[in-house]
PALUMGU-164550 format. One record per residue (C-alpha): residue in one letter; x negated, y, z negated. Coordinates in steps of 0.02 Angstrom, whole numbers, plus 50000, padded with zeros to 5 digits. Example, Ala and Ser with C-alpha at 12.3 -4.5 7.8 and 13.67 -1.06 7.14 Angstrom:
2
a493854977549610/s493164994749643/
//
This chain:
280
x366955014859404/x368515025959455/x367665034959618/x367595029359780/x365585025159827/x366045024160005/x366865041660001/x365275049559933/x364135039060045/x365155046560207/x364215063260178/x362655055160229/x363405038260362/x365035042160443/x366465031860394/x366765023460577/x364845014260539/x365355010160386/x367085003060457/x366214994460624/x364894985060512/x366644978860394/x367354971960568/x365724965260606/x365624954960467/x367274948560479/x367064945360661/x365284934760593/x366454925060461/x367824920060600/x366584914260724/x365344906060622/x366924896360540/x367544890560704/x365764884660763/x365444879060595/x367354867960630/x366884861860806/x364994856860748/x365524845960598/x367424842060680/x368204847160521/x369704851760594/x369714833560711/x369374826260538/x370864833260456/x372074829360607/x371534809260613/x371654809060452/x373624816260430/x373964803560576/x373284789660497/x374254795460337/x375714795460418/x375514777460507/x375234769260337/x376454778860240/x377644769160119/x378694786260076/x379144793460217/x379054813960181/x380304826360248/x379994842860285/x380494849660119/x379284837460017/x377934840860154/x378144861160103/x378214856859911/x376604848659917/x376144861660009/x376514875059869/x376114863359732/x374264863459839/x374254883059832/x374964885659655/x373614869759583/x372194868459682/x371734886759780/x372604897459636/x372044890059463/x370664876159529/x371364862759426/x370374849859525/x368574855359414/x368694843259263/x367794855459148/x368574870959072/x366684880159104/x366664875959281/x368494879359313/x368484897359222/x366414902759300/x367164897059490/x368974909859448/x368104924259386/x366924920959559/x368544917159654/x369494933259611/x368054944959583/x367494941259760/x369624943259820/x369584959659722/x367874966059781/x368574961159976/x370254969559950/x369404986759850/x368134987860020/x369394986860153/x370534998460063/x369005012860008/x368445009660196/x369805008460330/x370935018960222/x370015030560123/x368425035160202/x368075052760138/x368045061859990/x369365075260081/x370445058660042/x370835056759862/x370665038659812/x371875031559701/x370895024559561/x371515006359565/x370565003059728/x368775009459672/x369325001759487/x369674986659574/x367994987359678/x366974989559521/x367824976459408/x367884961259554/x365894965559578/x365604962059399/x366714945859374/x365604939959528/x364054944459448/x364654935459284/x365294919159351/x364024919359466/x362674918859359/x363514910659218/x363644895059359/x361634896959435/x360874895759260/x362004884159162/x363394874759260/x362484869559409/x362364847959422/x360474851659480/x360034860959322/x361144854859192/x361284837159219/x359734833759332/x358394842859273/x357934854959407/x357374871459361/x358434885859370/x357464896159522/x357364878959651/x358184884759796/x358874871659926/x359884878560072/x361814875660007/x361244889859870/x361194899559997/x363094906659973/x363074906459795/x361404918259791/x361974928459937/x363564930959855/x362754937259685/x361594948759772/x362984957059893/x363934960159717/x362474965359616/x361794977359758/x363334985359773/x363734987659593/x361954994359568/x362005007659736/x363725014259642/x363355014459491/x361645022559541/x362295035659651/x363445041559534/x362145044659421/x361455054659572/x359905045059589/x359575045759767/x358005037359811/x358635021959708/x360335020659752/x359595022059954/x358585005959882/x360114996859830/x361255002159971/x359854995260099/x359864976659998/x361774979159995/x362194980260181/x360694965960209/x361374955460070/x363184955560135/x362374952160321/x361814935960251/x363254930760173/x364384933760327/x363334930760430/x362654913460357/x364234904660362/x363504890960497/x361904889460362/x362894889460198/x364584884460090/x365584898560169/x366824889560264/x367014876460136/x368154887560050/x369334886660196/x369304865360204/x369544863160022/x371334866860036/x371784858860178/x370814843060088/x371904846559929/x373444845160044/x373054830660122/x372634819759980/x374064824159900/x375234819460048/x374384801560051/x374724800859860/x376514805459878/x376794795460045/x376024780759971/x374424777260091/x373374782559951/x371974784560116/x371944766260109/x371594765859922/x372184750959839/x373924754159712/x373024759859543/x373194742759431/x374544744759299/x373634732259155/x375444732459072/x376144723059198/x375974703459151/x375754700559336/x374444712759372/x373454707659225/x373564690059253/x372964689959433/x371144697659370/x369644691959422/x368734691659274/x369534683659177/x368604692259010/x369704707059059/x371324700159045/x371514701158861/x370424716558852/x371284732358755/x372154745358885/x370964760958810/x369144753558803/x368444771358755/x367704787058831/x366414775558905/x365214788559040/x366294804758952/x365674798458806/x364344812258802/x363874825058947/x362544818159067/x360734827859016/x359164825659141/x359744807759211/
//
């Protein structure tokens, strides 16, 4: 947990391999996120849809309420998820979230920076390293066995495998891998932790490398989704929404169609909350 696998493992691979397949990866993760933007016009998408925003805008935003939303975006949506409506969900996707951050930030810094063992590492990176591995390993599996819609609320066993799992499992097994090669070669099993370190490196090729096949780059259009429907909330095109209907208002509540609603009660229940959805 506090020593630097990479270090140890540049007795045997030297550290510029290690560092060239690290740029490789990244290099996969740009380009298959560009493709990935041009293929589904993502990026078109999000343009039309600001202009169209702005056309039917009731509010007209300045620049300062345009970078508000823009923090309040950061701060709510990307740093705390508020948008998952369960407390399970929300806490299994941070501990994913910032395990995989930490795990990102401990390789770069053991690799680029820190390469050999004639290089003491300060133990916060390899701590780091370590600890972001394991909150991926428990969110991630906390989420494929009991969070997932398919399982829990569908009825789909826990081991079918469609293609957008493709992420999540590559994810987990990138994590796991690498936590098992340190933990392994530390422990100076060698023929092991050469078993681990091979499923490592082919694990994390398939996650950075899969971006055009899996959820990869949907981490990068969430945000910019967040943003945008909050800017059509606060500039009033609601992305031609109608207003929400305020029942408390006599003229609202009068102009009802149904006319069996007009005198209904403003809380009519839980109604589909009422219990969580099992095997529908």
């Amino acid at each position: 947990m506090f020593s630097n696998p990479f270090a140890e493992l540049s007795a045997s691979i030297p550290s510029v391999v290690m560092q060239i397949y690290v740029i490789v990866m990244f290099v996969l993760v740009v380009g298959g996120t560009i493709i990935d933007v041009l293929h589904k016009k993502s990026a078109e998408y999000f343009f039309e849809a600001a202009r169209q925003s702005d056309k039917a805008a009731v509010r007209p935003l300045s620049g300062a309420q345009k970078g508000s939303i823009a923090v309040q975006t950061v701060a709510v949506d990307v740093l705390t998820s508020a948008e998952f409506c369960t407390t399970k969900r929300r806490v299994a996707h941070l501990l994913t979230m910032y395990g995989f951050i930490f795990f990102l930030l401990g390789t770069v810094a053991m690799v680029f920076f820190y390469p050999s063992a004639a290089a003491p590492t300060p133990t916060v990176w390899p701590l780091l390293w370590h600890l972001g591995a394991l909150m991926v390993c428990v969110g991630g599996v906390w989420f494929w066995f009991f969070i997932r819609v398919d399982v829990a609320a569908e009825g789909y066993p826990w081991y079918r495998i469609v293609q957008a799992d493709l992420f999540i499992l590559s994810l987990l097994a990138t994590n796991a891998f690498g936590l098992l090669w340190s933990l392994l070669q530390a422990a100076g099993a060698q023929v092991l932790s050469s078993f681990f370190l091979v499923l490592f490196i082919l694990a994390g090729a398939v996650l950075f490398g899969g971006v055009l096949w899996s959820k990869f780059a949907h981490m990068f259009f969430k945000p910019a989704a967040a943003y945008q429907k909050r800017i059509a909330k606060a500039n009033g095109a609601l992305d031609n929404l109608p207003e929400p209907a305020d029942r408390t208002d006599p003229a609202t509540r009068d102009r009802h169609s149904m006319d069996l609603l007009k005198d209904a009660p403003l809380d009519m229940g839980l109604g589909i909350k009422r219990e969580q959805p099992q095997h529908y």
